[in-house]
C-alpha positions in Angstrom: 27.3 10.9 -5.6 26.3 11.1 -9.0 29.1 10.1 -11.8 29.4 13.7 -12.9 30.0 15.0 -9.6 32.7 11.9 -9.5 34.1 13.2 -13.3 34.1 16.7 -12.0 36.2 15.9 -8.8 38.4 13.4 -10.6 39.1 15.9 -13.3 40.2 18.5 -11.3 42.2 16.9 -9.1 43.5 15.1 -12.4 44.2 18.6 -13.9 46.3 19.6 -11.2 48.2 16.4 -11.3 49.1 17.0 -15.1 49.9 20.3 -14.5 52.1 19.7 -12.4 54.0 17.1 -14.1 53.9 19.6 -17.2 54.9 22.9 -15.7 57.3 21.5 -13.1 59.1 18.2 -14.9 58.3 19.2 -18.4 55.9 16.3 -18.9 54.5 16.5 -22.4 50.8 15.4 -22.0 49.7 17.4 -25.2 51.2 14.1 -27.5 49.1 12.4 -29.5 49.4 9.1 -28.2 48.6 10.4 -24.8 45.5 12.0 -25.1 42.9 9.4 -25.7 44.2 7.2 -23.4 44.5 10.0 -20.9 41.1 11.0 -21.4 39.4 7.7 -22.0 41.4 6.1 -18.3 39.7 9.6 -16.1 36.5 9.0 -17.3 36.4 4.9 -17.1 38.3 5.5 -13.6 36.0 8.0 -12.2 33.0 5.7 -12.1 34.7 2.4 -12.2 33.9 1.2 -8.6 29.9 2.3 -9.5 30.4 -0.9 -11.7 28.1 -3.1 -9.2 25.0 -0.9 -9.1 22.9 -2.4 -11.9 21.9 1.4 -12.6 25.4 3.2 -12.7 26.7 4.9 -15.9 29.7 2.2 -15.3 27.0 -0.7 -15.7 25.9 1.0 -18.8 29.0 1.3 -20.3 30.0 -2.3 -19.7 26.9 -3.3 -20.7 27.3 -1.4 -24.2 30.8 -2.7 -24.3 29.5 -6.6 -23.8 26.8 -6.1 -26.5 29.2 -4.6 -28.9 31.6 -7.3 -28.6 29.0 -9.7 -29.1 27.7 -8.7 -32.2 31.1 -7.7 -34.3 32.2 -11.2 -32.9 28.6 -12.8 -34.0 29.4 -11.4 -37.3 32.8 -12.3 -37.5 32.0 -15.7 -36.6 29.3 -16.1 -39.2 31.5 -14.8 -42.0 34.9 -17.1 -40.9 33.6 -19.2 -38.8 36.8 -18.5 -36.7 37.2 -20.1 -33.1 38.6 -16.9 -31.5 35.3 -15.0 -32.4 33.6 -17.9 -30.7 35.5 -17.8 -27.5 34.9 -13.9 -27.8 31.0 -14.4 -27.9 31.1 -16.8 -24.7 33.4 -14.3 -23.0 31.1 -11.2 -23.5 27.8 -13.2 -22.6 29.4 -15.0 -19.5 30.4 -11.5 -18.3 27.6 -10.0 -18.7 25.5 -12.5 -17.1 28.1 -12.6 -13.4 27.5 -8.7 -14.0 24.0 -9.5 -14.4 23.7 -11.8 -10.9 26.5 -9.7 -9.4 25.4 -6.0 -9.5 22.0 -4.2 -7.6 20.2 -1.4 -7.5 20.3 -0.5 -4.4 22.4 2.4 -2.0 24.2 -0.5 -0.6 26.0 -2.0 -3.9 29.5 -1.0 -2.1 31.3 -4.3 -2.8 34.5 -5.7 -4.0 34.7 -2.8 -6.6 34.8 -0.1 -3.6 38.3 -1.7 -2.3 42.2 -0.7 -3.1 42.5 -4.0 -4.2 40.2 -3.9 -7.2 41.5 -0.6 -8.0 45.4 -2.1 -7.9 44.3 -5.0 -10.2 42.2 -2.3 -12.5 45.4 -0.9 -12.7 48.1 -3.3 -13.5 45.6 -4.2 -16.2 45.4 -1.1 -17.7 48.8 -0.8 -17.9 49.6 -4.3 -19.3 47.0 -2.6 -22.2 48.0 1.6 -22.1 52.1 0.2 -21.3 51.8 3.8 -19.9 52.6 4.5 -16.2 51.1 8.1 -16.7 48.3 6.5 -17.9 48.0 4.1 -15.0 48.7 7.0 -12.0 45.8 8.8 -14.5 43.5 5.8 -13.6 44.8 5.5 -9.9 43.7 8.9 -9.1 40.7 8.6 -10.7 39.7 5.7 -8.5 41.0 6.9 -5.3 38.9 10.1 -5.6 35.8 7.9 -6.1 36.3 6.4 -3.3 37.4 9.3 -1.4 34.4 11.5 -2.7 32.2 8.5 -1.7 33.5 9.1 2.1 34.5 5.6 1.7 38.2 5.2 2.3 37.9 3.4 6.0 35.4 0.9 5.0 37.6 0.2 2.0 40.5 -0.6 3.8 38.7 -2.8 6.3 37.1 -4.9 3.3 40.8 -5.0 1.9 42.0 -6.1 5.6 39.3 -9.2 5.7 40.0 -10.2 1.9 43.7 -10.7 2.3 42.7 -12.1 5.8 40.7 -14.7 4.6 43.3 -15.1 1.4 46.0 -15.5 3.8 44.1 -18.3 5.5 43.3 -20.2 2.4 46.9 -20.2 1.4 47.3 -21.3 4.5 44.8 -24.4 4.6 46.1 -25.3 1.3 49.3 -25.5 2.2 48.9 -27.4 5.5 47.1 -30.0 3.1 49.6 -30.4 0.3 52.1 -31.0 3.3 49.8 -33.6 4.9 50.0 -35.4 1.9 53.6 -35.3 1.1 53.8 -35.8 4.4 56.6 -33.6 5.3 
């Protein structure tokens, strides 16, 4: 799918979400603070797991992001000469080159970004930034109906089932190791 015909899906079934919460629970989504945030978390969410096609919207939008960062930090750093505009500038380049090696342009970019799991840690970092869990539910439907509209919901549990897999049996090995050497 294309990322309007994600938007358009993720906005409706966003709307009736919201509606919902504000005809049946009194929910007051019209404030202020909640708008922009509201807004800003459907439309990153919506194309978020495109992120690893070099050619997606997502890509673009990171990509903008990245340079953005870069330059305001260049320019910071130039005029203070402060380390945390430094770190910033290696931060936004070493992201953008992973993305760079990372990402294809190809029908078969579904990676790591089309799992639950990516979308649970997209989460619980947007809410450690909106400290909003309407916000975050915003951002959780938006992904889901990616990957749903993508048809891709199976294949995105059985990647989730082989990453914790092979987590579990790294823990694992690590532990067996650390106990070897204690030797407990």
């Amino acid at each position: 799918m294309r990322y309007t015909e994600h938007l358009v899906l993720s906005g409706i079934v966003n709307g009736a979400f919201l509606f919902i919460l504000y005809m049946n629970f009194h929910v007051d989504i019209f404030r202020a603070e909640l708008i922009v945030p509201l807004v800003g978390t459907f439309y990153i969410f919506s194309i978020l797991p495109d992120i690893d096609h070099s050619k997606s919207h997502a890509s673009g939008i990171l990509n903008l992001f990245l340079v953005c960062i870069f330059c305001f930090s260049a320019f910071n750093f130039y005029r203070t000469f402060n380390p945390l505009d430094l770190a910033k500038i290696i931060i936004a380049t070493t992201i953008f080159i992973v993305h760079v090696k990372y990402s294809e342009n190809s029908r078969l970019h579904r990676k790591f970004p089309h799992t639950f799991t990516f979308g649970i840690v997209a989460c619980l970092l947007l809410y450690l930034l909106a400290n909003s869990i309407l916000v975050c539910m915003v951002g959780a439907i938006s992904f889901f109906t990616h990957i749903l509209s993508d048809g891709y919901v199976m294949r995105a549990i059985e990647k989730d089932r082989t990453l914790w897999r092979l987590a579990g049996s790294r823990i694992t090995a690590i532990k067996n190791r650390i106990s070897k050497r204690k030797g407990f």
